[in-house]
BAFI-3210 file (N, C-alpha, C; in Angstrom, 3 decimals, decimal comma, padded with zeros to 6 digits):
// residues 172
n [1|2|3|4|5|6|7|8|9|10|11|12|13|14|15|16|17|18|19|20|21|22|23|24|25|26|27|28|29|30|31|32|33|34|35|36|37|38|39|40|41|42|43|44|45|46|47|48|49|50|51|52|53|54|55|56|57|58|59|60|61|62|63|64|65|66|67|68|69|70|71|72|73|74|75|76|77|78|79|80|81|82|83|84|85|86|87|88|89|90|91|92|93|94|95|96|97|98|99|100|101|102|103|104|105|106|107|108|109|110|111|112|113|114|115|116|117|118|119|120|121|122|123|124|125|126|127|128|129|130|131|132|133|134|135|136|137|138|139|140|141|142|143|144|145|146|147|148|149|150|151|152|153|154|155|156|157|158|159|160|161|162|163|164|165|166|167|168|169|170|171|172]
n.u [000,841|001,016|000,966|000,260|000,640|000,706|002,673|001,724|-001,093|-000,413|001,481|005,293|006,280|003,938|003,214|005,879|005,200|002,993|004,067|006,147|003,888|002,841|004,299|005,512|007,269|009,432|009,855|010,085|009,703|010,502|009,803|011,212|011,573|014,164|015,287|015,777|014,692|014,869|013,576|014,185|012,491|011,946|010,023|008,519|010,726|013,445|015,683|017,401|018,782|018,467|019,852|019,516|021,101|024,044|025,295|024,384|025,627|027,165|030,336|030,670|030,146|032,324|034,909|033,812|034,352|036,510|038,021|038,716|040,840|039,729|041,095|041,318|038,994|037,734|039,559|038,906|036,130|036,436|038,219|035,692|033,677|035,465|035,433|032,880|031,995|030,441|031,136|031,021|032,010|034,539|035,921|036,093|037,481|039,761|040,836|040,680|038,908|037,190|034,965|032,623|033,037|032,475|029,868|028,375|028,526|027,543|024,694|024,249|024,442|022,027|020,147|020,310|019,766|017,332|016,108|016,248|014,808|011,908|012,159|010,241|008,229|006,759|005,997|005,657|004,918|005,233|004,188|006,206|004,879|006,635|008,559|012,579|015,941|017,163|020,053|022,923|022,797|024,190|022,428|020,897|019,331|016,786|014,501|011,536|010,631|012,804|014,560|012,457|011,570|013,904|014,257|011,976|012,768|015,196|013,911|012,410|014,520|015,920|013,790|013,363|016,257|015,664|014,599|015,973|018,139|017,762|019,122|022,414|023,669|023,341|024,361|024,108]
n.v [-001,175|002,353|005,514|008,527|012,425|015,503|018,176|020,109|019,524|017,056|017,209|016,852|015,527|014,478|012,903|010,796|010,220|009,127|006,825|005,471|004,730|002,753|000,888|000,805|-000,665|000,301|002,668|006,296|009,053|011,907|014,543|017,738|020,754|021,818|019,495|016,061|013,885|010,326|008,064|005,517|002,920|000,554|-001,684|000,202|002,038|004,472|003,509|004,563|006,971|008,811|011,351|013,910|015,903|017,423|017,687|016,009|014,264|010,825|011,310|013,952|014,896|012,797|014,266|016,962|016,540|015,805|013,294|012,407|013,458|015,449|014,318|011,334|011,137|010,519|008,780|006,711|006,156|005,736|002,808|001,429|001,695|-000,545|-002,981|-003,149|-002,301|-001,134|002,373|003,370|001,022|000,362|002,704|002,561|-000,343|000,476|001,728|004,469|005,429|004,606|002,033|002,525|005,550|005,946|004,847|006,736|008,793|008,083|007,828|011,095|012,421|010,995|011,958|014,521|015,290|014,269|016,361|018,894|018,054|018,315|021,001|021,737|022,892|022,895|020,517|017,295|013,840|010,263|007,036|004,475|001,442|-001,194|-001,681|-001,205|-000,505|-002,295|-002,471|-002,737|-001,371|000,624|000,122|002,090|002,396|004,107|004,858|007,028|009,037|009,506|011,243|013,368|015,308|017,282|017,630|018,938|021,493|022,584|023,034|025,128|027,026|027,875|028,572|031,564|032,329|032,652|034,308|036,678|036,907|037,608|036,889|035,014|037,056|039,573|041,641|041,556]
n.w [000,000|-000,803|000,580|000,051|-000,373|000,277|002,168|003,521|003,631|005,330|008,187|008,254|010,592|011,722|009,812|010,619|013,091|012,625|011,239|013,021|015,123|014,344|013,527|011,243|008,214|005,454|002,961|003,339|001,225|000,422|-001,742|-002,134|-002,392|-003,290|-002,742|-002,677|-000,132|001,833|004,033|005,873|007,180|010,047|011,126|011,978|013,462|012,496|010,448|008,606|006,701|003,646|000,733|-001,428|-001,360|-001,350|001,336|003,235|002,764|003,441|002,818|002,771|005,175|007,069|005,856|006,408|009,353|009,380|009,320|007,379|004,376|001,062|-001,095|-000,032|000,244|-002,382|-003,248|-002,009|-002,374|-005,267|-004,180|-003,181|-005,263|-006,956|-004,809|-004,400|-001,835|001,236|001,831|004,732|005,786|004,789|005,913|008,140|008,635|007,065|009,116|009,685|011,412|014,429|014,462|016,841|016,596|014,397|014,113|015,921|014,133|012,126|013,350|014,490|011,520|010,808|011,922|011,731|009,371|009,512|011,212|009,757|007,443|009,303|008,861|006,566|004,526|002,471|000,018|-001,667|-000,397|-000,284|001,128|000,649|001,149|002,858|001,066|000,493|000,408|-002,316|-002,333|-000,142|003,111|005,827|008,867|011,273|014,965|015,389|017,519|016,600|018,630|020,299|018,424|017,566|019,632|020,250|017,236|016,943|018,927|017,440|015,035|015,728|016,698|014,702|012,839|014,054|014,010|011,555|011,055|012,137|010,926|007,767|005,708|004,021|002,903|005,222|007,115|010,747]
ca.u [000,000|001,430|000,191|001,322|000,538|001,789|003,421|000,703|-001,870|000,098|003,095|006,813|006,434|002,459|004,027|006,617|004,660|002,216|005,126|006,508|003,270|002,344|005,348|005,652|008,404|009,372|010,513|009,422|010,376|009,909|010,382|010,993|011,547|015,289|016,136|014,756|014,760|014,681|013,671|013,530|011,691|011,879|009,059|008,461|012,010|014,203|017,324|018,489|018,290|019,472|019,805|020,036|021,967|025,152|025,468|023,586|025,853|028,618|031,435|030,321|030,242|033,975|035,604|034,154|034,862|038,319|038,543|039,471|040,616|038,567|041,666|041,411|037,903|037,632|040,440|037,885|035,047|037,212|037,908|034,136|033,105|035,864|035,785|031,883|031,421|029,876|032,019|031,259|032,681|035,657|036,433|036,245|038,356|041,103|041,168|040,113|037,588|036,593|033,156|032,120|032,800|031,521|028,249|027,924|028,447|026,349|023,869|024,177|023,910|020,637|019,190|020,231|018,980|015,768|016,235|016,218|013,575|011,466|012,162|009,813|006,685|006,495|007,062|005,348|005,660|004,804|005,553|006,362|005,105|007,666|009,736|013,282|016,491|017,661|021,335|023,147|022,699|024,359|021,587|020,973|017,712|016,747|013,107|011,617|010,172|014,137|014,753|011,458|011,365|015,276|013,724|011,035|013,369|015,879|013,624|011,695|015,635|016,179|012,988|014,139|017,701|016,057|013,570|017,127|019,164|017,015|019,835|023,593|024,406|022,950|025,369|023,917]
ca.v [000,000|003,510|006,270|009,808|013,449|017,461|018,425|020,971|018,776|016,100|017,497|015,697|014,965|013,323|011,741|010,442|009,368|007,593|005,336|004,814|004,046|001,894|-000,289|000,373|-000,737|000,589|004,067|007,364|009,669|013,290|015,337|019,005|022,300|021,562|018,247|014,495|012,781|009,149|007,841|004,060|002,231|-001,099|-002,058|001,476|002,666|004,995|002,743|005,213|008,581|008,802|012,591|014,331|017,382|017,087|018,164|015,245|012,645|010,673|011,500|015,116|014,480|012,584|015,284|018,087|015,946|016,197|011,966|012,000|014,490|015,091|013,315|010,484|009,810|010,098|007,395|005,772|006,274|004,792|001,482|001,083|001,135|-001,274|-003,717|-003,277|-002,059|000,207|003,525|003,462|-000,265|000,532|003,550|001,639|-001,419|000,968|002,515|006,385|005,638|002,686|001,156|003,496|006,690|005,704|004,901|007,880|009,916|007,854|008,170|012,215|012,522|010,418|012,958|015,716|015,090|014,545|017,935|019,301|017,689|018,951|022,233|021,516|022,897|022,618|019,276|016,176|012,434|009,363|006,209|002,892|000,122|-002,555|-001,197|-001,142|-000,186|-003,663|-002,605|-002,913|-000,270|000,654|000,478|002,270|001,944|005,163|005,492|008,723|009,641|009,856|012,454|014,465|016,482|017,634|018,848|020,728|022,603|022,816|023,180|026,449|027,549|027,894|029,810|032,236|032,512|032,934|036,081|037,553|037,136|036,995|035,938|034,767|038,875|040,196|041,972|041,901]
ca.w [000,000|-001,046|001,283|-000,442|000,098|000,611|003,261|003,538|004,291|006,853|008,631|008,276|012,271|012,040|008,827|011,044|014,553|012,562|010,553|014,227|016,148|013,296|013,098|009,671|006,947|004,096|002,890|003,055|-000,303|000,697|-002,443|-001,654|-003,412|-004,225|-002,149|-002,053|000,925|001,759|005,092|005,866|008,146|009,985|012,011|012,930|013,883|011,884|010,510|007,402|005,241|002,096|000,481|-002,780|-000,710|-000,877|002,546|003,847|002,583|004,485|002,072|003,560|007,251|006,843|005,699|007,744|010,479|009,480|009,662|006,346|003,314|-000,080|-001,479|000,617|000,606|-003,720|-003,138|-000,966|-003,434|-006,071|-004,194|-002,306|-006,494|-007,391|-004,231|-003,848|-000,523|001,158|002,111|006,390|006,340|004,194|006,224|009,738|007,987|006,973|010,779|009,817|012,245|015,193|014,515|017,859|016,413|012,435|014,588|016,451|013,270|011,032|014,315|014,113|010,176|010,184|013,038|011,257|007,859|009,872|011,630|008,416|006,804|010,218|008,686|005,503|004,832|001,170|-000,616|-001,535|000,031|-000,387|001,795|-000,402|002,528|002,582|000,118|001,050|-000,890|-002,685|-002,032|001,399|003,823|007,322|009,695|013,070|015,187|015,876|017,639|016,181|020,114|020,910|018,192|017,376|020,482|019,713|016,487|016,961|019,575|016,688|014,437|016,334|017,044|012,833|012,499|015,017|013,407|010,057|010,937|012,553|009,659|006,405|004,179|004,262|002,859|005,982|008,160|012,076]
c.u [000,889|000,156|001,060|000,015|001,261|001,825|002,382|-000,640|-001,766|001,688|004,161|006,377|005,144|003,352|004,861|005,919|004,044|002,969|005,815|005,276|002,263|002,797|005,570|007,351|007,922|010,052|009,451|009,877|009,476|010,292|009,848|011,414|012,600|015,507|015,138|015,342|014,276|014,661|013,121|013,456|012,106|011,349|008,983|009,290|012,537|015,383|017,714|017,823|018,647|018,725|020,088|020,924|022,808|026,036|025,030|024,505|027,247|029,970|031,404|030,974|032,077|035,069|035,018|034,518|036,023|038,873|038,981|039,486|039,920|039,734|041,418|039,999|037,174|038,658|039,245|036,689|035,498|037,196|036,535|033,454|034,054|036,031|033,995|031,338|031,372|031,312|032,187|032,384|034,348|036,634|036,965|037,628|039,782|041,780|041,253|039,632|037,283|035,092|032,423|031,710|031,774|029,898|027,670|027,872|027,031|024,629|023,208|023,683|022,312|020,093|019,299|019,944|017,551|014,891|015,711|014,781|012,227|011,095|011,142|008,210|006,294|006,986|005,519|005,979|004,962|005,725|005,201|006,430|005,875|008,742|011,079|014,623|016,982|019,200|021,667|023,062|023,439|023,029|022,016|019,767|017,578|014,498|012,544|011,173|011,541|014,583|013,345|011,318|012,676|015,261|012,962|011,679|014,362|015,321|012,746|013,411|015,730|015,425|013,259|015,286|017,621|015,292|014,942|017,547|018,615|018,037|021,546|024,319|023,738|024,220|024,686|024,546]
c.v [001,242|004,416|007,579|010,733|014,755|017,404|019,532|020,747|017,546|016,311|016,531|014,954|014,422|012,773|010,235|009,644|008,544|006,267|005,039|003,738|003,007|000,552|-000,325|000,051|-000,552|001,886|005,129|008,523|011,173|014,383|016,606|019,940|022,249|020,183|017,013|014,202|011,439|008,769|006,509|003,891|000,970|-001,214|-000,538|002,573|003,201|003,958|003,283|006,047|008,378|010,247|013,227|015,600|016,612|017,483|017,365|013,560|012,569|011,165|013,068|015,027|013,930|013,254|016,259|017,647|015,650|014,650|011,845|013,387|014,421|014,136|011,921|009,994|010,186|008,773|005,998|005,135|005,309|003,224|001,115|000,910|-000,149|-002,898|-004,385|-003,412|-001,232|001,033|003,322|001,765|000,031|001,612|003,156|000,199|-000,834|001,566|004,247|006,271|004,573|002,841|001,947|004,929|006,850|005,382|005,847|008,972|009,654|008,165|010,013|012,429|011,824|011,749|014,368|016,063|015,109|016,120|018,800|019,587|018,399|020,583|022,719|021,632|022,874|021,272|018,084|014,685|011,403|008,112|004,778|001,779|-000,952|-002,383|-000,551|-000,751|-001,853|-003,422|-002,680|-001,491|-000,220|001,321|001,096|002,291|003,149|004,798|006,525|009,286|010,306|011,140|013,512|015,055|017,686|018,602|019,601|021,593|023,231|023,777|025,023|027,144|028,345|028,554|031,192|032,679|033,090|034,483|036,983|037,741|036,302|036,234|036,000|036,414|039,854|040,524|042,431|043,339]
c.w [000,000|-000,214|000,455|-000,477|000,070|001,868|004,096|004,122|005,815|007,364|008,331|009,891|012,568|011,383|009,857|012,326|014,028|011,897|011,826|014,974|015,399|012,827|011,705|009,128|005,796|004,016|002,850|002,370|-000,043|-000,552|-002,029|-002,651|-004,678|-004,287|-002,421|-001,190|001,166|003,496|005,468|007,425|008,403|010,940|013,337|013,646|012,584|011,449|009,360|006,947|004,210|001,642|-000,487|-002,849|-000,695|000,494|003,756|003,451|003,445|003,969|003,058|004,978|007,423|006,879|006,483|008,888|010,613|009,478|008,222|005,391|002,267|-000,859|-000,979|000,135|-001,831|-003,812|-002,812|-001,714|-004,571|-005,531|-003,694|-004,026|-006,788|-006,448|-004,319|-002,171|000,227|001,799|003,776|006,301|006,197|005,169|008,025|009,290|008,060|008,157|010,511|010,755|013,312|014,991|016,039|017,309|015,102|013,241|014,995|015,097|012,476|011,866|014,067|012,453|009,564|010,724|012,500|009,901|007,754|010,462|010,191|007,919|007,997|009,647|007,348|005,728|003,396|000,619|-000,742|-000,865|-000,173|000,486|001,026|000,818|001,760|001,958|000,904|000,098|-001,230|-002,205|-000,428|001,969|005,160|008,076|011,073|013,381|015,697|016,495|017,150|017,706|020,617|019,689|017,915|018,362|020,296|018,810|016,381|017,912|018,321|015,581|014,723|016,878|015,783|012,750|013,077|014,327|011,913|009,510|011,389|011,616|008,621|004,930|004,721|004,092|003,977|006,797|009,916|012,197]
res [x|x|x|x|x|x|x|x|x|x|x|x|x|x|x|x|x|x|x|x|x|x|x|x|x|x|x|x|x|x|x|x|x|x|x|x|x|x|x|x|x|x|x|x|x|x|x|x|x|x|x|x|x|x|x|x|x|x|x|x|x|x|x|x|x|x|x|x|x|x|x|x|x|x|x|x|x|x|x|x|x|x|x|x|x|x|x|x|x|x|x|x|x|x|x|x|x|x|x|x|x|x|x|x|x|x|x|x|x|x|x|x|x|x|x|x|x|x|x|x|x|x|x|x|x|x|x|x|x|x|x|x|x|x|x|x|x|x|x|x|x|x|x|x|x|x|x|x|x|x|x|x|x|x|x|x|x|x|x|x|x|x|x|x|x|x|x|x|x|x|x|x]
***
């Protein structure tokens, strides 16, 4: 069953409680103004994003996080196509990273992709029950109860920040 909709009509954060208190699987495909978003499910828990921002992807996060350079991780990119596997494993394998910290990041980058998305009042979605990506994924189990309060503080922080300073050429 496909459930889809505007953003206009059923908030990101109902969207979201009722694919928790529902137990659902599958994905949820938020297209927005500029961005798509991808938000999978497994029996009602958060376990992945996927992002058409390039600001939302791990290659991203890596490098501002300083664990690796943009040299390094196109190196990286290079073998994860030629070995077939995914980028977090490869990057924990080679010791950039211990399997602790690559969790806590990949942990943060889901929550803040969701943050984000929180911030969306224009957009269509649709959620594909069951539907999952066929390729491998690094899962984490996120409840959404453990981050949706986080964002709507975040998310009512950003509105706030954005009536102060209407655009990046604003000088306070």
């Amino acid at each position: 069953m496909t459930i889809a909709g505007n953003l206009r009509t059923m908030g990101i954060s109902d969207m979201l409680q009722w694919l928790s208190s529902s137990h659902k699987t599958g994905t949820l495909v938020v297209d927005g103004p500029t961005y798509t978003k991808k938000v999978y499910f497994r029996r009602g828990n958060v376990v992945a994003v996927a992002s058409d921002n390039p600001t939302e992807m791990l290659g991203y996060y890596l490098v501002g996080w300083r664990y690796l350079s943009e040299d390094d991780l196109l190196y990286l990119i290079e073998m994860q196509q030629h070995f077939q596997i995914l980028l977090g494993e490869l990057v924990v394998k080679l010791g950039h990273l211990t399997q602790d910290a690559f969790d806590r990041m990949l942990r943060i980058k889901t929550e803040e992709t969701i943050y984000d998305l929180l911030l969306w009042e224009e957009g269509n979605f649709r959620f594909l029950d069951t539907e999952l990506p066929e390729r491998d994924f690094l899962e984490v189990q996120l409840p959404v109860e453990t981050f949706l309060l986080e964002g709507y503080r975040q998310r009512d922080e950003r509105k706030h920040m954005m009536r102060q300073i209407p655009s990046t050429s604003h000088r306070p």
